[in-house]
py3Dmol code that shows the C-alpha trace and the ligand (Angstrom):
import py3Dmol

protein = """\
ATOM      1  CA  UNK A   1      16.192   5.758 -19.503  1.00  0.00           C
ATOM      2  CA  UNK A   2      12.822   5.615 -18.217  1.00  0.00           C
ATOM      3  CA  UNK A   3      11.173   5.572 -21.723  1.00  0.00           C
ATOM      4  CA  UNK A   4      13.523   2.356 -22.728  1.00  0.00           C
ATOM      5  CA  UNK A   5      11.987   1.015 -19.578  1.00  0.00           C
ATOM      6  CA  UNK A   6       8.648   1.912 -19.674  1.00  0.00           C
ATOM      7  CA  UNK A   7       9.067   0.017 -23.755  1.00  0.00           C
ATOM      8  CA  UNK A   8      10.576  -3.142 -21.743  1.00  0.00           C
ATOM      9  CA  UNK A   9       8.234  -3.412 -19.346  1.00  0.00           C
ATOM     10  CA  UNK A  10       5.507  -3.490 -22.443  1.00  0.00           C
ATOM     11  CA  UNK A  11       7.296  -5.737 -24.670  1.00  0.00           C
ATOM     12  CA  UNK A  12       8.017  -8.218 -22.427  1.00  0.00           C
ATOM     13  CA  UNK A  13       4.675  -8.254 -21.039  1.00  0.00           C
ATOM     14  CA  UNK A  14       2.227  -7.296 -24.075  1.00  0.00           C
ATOM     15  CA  UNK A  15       0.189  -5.284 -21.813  1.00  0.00           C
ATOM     16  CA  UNK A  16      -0.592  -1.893 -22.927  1.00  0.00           C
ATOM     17  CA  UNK A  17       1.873   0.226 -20.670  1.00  0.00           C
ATOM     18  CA  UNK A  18       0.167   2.280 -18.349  1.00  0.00           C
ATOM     19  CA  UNK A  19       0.791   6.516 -18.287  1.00  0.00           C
ATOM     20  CA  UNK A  20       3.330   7.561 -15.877  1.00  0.00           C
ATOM     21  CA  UNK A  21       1.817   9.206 -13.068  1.00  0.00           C
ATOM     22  CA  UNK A  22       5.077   8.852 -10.207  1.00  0.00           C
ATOM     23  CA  UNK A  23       8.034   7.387 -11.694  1.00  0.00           C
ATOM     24  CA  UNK A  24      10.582   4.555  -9.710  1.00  0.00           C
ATOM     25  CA  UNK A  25      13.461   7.427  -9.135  1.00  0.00           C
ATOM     26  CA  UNK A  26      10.358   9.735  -7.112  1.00  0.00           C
ATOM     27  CA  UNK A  27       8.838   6.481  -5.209  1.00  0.00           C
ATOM     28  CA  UNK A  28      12.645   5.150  -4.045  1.00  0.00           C
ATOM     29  CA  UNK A  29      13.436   8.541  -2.946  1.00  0.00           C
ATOM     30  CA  UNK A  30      10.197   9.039  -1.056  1.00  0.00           C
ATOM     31  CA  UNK A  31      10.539   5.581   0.459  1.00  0.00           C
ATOM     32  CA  UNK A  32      13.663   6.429   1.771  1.00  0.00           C
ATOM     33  CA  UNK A  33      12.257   9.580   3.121  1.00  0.00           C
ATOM     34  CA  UNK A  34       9.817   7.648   5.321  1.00  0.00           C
ATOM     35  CA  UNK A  35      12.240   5.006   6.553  1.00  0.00           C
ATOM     36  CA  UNK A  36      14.347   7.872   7.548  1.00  0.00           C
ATOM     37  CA  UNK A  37      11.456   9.070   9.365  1.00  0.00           C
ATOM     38  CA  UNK A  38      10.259   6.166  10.749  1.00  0.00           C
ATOM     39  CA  UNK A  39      13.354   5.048  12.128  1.00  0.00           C
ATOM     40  CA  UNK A  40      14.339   8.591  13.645  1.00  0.00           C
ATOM     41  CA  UNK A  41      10.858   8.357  15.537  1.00  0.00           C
ATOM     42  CA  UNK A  42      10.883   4.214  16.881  1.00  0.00           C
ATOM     43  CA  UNK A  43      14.836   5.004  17.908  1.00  0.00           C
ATOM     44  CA  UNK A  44      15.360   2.217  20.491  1.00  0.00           C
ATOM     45  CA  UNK A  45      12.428   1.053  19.799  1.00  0.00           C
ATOM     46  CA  UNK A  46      11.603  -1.956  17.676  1.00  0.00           C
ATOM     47  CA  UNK A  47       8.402  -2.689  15.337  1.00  0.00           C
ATOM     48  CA  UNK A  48       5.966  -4.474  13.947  1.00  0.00           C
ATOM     49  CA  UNK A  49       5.814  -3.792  10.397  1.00  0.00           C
ATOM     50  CA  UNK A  50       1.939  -5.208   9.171  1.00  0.00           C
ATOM     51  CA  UNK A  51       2.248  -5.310   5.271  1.00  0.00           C
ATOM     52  CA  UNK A  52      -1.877  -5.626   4.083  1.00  0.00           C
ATOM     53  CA  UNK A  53      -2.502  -7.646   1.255  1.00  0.00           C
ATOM     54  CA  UNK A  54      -2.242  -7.752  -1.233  1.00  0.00           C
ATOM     55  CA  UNK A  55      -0.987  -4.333  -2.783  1.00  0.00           C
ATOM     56  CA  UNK A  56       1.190  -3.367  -0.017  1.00  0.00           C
ATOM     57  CA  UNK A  57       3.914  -6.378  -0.894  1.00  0.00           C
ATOM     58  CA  UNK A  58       6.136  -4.170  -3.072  1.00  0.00           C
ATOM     59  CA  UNK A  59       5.812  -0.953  -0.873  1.00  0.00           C
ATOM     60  CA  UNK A  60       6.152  -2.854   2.068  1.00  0.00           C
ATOM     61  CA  UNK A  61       9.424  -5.010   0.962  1.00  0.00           C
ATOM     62  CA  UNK A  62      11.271  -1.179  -0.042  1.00  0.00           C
ATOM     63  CA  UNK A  63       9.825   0.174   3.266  1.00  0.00           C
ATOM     64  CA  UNK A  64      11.020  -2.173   5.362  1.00  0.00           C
ATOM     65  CA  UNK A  65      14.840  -2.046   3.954  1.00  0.00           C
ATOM     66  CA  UNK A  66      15.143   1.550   4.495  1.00  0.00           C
ATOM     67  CA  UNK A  67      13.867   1.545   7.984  1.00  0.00           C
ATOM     68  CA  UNK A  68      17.192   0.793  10.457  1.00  0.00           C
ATOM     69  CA  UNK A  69      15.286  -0.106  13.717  1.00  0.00           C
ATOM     70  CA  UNK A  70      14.722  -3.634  14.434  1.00  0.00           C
ATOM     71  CA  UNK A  71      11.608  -4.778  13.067  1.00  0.00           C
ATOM     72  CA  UNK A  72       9.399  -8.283  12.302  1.00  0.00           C
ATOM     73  CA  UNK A  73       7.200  -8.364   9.562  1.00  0.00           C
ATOM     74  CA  UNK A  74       3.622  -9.520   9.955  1.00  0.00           C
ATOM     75  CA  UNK A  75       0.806 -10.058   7.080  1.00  0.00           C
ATOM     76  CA  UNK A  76      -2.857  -9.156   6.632  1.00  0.00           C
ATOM     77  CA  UNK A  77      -4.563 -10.598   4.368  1.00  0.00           C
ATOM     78  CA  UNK A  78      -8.112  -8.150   3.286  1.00  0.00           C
ATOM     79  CA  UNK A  79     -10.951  -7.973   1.418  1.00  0.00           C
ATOM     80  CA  UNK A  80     -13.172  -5.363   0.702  1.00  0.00           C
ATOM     81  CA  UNK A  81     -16.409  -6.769  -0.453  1.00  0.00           C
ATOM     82  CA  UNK A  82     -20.067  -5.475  -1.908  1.00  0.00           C
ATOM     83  CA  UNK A  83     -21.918  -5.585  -4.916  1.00  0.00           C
ATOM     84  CA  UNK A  84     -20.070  -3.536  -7.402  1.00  0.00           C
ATOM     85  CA  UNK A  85     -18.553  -1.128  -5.128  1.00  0.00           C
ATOM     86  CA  UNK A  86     -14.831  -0.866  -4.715  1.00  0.00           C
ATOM     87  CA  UNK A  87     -14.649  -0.985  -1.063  1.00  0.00           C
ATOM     88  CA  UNK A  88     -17.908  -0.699   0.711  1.00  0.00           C
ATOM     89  CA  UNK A  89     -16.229  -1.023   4.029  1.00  0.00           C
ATOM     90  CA  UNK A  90     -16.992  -4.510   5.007  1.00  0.00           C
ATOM     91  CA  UNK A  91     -13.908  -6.156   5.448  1.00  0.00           C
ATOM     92  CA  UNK A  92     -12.912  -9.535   5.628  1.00  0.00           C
ATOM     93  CA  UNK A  93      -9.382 -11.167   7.421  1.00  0.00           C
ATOM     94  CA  UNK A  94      -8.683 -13.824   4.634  1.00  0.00           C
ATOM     95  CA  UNK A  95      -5.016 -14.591   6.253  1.00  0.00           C
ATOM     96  CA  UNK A  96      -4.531 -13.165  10.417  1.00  0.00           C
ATOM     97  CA  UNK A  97      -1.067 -12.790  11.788  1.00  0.00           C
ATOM     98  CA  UNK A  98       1.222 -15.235  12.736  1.00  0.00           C
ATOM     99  CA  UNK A  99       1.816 -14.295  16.305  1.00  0.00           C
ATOM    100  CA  UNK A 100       0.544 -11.745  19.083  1.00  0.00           C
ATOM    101  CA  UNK A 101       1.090  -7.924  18.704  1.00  0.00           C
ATOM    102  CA  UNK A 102      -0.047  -6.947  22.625  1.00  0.00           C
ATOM    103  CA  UNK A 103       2.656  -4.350  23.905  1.00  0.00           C
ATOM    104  CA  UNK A 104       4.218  -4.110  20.487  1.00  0.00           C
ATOM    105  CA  UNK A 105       4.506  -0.444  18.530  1.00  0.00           C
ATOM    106  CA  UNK A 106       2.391  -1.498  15.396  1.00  0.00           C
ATOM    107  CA  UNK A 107       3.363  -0.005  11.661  1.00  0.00           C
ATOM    108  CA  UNK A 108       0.247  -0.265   9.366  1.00  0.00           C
ATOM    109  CA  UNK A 109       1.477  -0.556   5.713  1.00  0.00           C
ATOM    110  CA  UNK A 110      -1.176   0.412   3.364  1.00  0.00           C
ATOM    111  CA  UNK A 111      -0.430   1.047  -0.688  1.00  0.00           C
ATOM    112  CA  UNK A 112      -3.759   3.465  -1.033  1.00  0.00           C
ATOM    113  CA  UNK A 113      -6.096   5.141   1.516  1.00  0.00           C
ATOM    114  CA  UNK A 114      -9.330   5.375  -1.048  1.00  0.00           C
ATOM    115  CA  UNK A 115     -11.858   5.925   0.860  1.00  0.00           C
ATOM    116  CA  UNK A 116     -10.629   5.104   4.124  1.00  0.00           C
ATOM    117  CA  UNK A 117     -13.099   2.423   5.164  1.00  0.00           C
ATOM    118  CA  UNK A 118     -10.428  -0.425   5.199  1.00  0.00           C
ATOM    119  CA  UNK A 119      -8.025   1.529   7.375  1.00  0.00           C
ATOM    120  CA  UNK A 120     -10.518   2.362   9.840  1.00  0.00           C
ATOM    121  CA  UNK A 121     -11.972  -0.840  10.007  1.00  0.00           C
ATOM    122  CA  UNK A 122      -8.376  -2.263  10.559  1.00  0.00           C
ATOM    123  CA  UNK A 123      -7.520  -0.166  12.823  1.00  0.00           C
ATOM    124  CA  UNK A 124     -10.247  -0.355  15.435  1.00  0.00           C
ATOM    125  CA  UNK A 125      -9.859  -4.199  14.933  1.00  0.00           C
ATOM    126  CA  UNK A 126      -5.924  -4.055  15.477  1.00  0.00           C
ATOM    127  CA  UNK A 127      -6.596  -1.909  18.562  1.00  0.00           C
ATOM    128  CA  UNK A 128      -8.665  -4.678  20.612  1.00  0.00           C
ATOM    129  CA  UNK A 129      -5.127  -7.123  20.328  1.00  0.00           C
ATOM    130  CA  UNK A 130      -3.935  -4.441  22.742  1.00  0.00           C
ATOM    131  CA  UNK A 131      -0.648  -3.607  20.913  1.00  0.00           C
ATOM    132  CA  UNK A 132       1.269  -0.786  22.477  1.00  0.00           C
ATOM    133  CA  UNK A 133       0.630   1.801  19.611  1.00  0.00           C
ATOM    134  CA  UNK A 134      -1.025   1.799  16.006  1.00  0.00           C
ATOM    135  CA  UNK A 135       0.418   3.878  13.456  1.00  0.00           C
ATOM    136  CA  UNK A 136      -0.331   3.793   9.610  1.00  0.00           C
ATOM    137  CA  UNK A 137       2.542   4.766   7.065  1.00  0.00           C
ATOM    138  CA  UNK A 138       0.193   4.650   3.394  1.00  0.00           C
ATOM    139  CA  UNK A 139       2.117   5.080  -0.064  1.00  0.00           C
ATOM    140  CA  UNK A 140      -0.870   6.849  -1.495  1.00  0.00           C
ATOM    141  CA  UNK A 141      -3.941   8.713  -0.624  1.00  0.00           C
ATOM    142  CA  UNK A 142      -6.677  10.464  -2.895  1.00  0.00           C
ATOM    143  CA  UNK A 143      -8.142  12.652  -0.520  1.00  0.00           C
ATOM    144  CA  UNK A 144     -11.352  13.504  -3.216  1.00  0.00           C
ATOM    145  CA  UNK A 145     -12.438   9.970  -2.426  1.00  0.00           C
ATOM    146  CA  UNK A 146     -12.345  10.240   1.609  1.00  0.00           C
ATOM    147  CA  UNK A 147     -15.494   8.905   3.247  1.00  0.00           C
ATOM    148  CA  UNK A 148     -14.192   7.563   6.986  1.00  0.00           C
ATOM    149  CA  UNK A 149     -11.462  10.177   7.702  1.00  0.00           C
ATOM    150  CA  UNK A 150      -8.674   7.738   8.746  1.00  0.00           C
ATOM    151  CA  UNK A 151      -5.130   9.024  10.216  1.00  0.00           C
ATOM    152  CA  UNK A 152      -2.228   8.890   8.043  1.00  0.00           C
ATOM    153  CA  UNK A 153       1.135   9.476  10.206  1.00  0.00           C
ATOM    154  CA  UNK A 154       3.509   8.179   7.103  1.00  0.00           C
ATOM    155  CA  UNK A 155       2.426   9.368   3.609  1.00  0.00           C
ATOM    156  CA  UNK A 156       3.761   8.801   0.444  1.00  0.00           C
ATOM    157  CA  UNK A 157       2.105  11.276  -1.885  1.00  0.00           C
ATOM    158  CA  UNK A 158      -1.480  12.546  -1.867  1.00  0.00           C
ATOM    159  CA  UNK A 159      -3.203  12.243  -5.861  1.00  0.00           C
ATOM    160  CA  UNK A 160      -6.288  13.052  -7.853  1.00  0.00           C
ATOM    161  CA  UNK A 161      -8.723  10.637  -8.023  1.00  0.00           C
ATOM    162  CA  UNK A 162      -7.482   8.432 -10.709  1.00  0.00           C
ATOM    163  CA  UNK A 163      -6.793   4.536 -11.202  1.00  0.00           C
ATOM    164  CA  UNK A 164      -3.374   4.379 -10.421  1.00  0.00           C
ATOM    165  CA  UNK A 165      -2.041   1.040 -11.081  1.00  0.00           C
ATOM    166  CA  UNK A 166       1.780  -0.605 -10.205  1.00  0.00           C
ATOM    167  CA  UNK A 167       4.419  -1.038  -7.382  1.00  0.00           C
ATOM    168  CA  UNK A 168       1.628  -3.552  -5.773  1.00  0.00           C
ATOM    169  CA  UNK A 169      -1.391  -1.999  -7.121  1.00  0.00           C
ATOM    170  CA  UNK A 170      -3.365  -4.004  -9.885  1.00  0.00           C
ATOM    171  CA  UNK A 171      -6.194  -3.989 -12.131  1.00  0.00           C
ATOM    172  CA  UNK A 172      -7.720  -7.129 -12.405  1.00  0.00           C
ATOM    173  CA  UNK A 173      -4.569  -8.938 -10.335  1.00  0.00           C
ATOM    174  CA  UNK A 174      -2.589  -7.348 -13.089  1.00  0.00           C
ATOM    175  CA  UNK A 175       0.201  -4.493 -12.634  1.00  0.00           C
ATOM    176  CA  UNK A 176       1.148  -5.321  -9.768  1.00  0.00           C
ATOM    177  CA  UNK A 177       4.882  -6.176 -11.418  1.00  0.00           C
ATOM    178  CA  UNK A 178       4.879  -2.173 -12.749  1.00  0.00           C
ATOM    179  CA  UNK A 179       7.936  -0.878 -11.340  1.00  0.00           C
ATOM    180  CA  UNK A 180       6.231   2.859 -11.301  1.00  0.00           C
ATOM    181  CA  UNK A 181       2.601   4.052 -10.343  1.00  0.00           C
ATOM    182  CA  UNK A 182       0.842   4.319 -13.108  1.00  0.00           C
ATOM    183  CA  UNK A 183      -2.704   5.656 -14.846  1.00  0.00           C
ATOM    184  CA  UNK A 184      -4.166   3.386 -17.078  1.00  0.00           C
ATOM    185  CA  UNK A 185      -5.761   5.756 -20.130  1.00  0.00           C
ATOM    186  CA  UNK A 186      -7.991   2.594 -21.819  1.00  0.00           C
ATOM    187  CA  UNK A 187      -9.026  -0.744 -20.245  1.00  0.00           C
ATOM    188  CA  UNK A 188      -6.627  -3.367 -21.180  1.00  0.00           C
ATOM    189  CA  UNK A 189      -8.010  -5.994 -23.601  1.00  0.00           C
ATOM    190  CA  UNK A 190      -9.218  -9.316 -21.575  1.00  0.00           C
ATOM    191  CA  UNK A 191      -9.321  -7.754 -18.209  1.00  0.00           C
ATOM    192  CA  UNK A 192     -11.327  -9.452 -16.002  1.00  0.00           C
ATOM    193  CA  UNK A 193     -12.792  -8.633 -12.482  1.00  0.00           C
ATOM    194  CA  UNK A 194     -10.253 -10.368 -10.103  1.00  0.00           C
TER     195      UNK A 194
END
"""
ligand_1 = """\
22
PRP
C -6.900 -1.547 -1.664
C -5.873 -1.085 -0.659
C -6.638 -0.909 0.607
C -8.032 -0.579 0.118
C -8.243 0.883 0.255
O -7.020 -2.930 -1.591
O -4.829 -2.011 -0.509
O -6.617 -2.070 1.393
O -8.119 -0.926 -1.276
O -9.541 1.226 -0.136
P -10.511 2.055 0.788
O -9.724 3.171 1.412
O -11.550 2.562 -0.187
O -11.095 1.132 1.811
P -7.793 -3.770 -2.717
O -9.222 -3.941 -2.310
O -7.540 -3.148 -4.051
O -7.120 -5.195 -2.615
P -5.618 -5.639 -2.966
O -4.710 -4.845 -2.064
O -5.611 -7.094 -2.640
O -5.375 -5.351 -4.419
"""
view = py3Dmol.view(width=600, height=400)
view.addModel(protein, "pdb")
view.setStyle({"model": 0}, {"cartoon": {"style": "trace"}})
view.addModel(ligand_1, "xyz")
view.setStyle({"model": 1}, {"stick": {}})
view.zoomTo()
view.show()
């Protein structure tokens, strides 16, 4: 079943298909792990879920439907920007929230904790708009990559340090359609830097 998927996926799309690394049965079942979670510790409560984009959308989307408190949904849009670096920790708001979060119980969404910088910049920026907590609930995290420990109080599965692609996460803008995270093995053909 997931083999005649994993061939769909790459004949509809042409791409070469990326290397299973967590397939969609582990990440629905983990999801619904943290929305159990999450909604067992906000009972009576209500939330602000804060999807950051861009590779958050998918996570965010399953997230949010398996969490049972009341909730709004809020974007971020980020950018990590440098020379060549991945994420050198200077981070730009491209797209800021539609309304105030002062007094509200905040819910980070993060696809990947790499090396942290993002989340702690975000963070210490979401704390001056004086919500009434900050918590961070991260699909992924490579802990071999760590630079800026950041806390992680929802987390979806720790991995090696690999370029995991899908559910969100891209190469290039691309993958993000992947319905499983996935390791790409060779660089696809025509890639470009996004
Ligand atoms: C990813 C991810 C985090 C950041 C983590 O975003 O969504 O925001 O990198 O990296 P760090 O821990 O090393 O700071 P990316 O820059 O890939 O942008 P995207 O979500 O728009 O694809």
């Amino acid at each position: 079943m997931l083999a005649a998927a994993r061939y769909a996926w790459c004949h509809v799309s042409e791409e070469p298909a990326p290397r299973v690394l967590i397939s969609e049965e582990r990440i629905r079942a983990r999801v619904r792990e943290l929305g159990a979670r999450i909604s067992a510790d906000y009972a009576g409560r209500s939330l602000v879920l804060l999807c950051v984009l861009k590779g958050s959308f998918v996570f965010a989307a399953d997230l949010a439907r398996s969490i049972d408190v009341p909730l709004r949904v809020e974007f971020l849009g980020v950018q990590s920007y440098g020379s060549d670096v991945r994420s050198s920790g200077v981070v730009q708001i491209t797209q800021d929230l539609t309304a105030p979060v002062e007094g509200e119980d905040l819910l980070v969404v993060e696809d990947i904790v790499d090396t942290g910088l993002t989340l702690t910049y975000l963070v210490e920026q979401l704390s001056t708009r004086r919500p009434r907590s900050v918590r961070v609930c991260a699909l992924l995290h490579k802990p071999a990559r760590i630079q800026e420990p950041a806390r992680i109080d929802y987390l979806g599965f720790s991995i090696e340090d690999v370029f995991v692609v899908g559910y969100g996460l891209d190469y290039a803008q691309r993958y993000r359609n992947l319905p499983y995270l996935g390791v790409l093995d060779a660089e696809p053909t025509g890639a470009r830097d996004a």
